[in-house]
C-alpha positions as CSV (number, residue, x, y, z in Angstrom):
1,X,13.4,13.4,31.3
2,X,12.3,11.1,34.0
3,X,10.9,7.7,33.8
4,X,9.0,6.5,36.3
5,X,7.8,2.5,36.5
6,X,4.8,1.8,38.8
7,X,4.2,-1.9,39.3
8,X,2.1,-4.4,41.8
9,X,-1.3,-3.3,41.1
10,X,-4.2,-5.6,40.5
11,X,-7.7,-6.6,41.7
12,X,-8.1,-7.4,45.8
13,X,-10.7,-7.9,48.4
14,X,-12.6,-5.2,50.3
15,X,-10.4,-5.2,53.6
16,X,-7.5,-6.6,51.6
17,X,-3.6,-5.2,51.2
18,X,-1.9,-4.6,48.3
19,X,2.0,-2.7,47.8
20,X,2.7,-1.2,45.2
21,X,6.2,0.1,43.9
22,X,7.4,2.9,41.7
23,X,11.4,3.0,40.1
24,X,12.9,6.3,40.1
25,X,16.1,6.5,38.5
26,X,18.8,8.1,38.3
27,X,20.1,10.7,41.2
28,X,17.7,12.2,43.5
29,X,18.2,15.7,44.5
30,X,17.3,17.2,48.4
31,X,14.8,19.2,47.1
32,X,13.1,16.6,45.1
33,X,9.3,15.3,46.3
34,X,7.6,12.4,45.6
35,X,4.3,11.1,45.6
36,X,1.6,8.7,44.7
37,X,-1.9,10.4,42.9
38,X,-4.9,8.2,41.8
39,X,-7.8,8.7,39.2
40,X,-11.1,7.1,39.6
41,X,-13.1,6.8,36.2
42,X,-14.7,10.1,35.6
43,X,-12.9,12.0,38.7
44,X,-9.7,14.2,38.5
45,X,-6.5,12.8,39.3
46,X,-6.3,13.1,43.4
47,X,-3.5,13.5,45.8
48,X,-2.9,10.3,47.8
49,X,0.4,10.4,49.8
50,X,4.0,12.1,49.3
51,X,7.5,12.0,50.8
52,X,10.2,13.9,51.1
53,X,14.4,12.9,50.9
54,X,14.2,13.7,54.3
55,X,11.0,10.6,54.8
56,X,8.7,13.4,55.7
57,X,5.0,11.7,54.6
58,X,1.5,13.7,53.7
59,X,-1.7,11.9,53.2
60,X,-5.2,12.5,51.7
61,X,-7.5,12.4,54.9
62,X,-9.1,9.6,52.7
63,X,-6.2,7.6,53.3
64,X,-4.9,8.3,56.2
65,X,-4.4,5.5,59.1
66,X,-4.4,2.8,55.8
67,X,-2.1,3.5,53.9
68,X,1.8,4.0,54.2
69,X,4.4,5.7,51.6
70,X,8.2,4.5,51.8
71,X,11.0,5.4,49.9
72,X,14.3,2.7,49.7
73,X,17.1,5.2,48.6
74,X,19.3,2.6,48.0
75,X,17.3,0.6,45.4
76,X,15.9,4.0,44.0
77,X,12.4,2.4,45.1
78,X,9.2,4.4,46.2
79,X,6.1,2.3,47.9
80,X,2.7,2.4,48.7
81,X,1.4,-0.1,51.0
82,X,-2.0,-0.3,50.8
83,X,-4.4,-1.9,54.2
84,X,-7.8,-2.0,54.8
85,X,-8.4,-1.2,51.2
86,X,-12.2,-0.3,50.2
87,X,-14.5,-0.2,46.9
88,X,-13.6,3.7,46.7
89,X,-10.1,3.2,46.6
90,X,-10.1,1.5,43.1
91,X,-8.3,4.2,40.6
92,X,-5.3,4.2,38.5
93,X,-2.5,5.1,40.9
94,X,0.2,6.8,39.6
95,X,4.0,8.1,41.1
96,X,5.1,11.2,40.5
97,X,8.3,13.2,40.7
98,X,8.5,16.9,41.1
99,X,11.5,18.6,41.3
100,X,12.0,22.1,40.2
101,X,8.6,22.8,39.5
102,X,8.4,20.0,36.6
103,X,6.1,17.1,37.5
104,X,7.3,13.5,36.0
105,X,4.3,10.9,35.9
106,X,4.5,7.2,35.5
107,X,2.2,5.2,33.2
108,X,-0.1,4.3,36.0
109,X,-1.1,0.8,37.4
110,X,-5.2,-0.5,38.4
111,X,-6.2,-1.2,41.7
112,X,-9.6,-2.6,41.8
113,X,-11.5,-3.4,45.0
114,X,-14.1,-5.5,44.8
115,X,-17.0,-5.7,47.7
């Protein structure tokens, strides 16, 4: 089992940034992918960004330009660093793990954007 730990969300300003951060533990495997998903009130859960091991980045067209995934090896840290945020990108953000075909979810952490 894998626990993932998302912090650093909260409420900020149309046109605002805001990073958040996810804790992966323990040791990461080449094969392993991770990501960052939201899920607005009363839409499914949504693809926002992943990485690889090897730092290779997707993003939702929604995002892309804005937003920027990271991963810090080191301190077994994932981030999204969120610019130019809008009213549509308020959601519960969540990191996942997949590896293997199993899917590990955090808890989740609110972003609001207010107009």
């Amino acid at each position: 089992q894998v626990q993932l730990v998302e912090s650093g969300g909260g409420l900020v300003q149309d046109g605002g940034s805001l990073r958040l951060s996810c804790e992966v533990p323990g040791i990461l495997f080449s094969s392993d992918r991770m990501g960052w998903y939201r899920q607005a009130p009363g839409k499914a859960r949504e693809l926002v960004a992943t990485i690889t091991i090897t730092q290779i980045t997707n993003y939702a067209d929604s995002v892309k330009g804005r937003f920027t995934i990271s991963r810090d090896g080191a301190n077994k840290k994932m981030y999204l660093q969120m610019d130019s945020v809008k009213p549509e990108d308020t959601a519960v953000y969540f990191c996942t793990l997949t590896r293997a075909s199993e899917n590990y979810w955090g808890q989740g952490t609110q972003v609001t954007v207010s107009s």
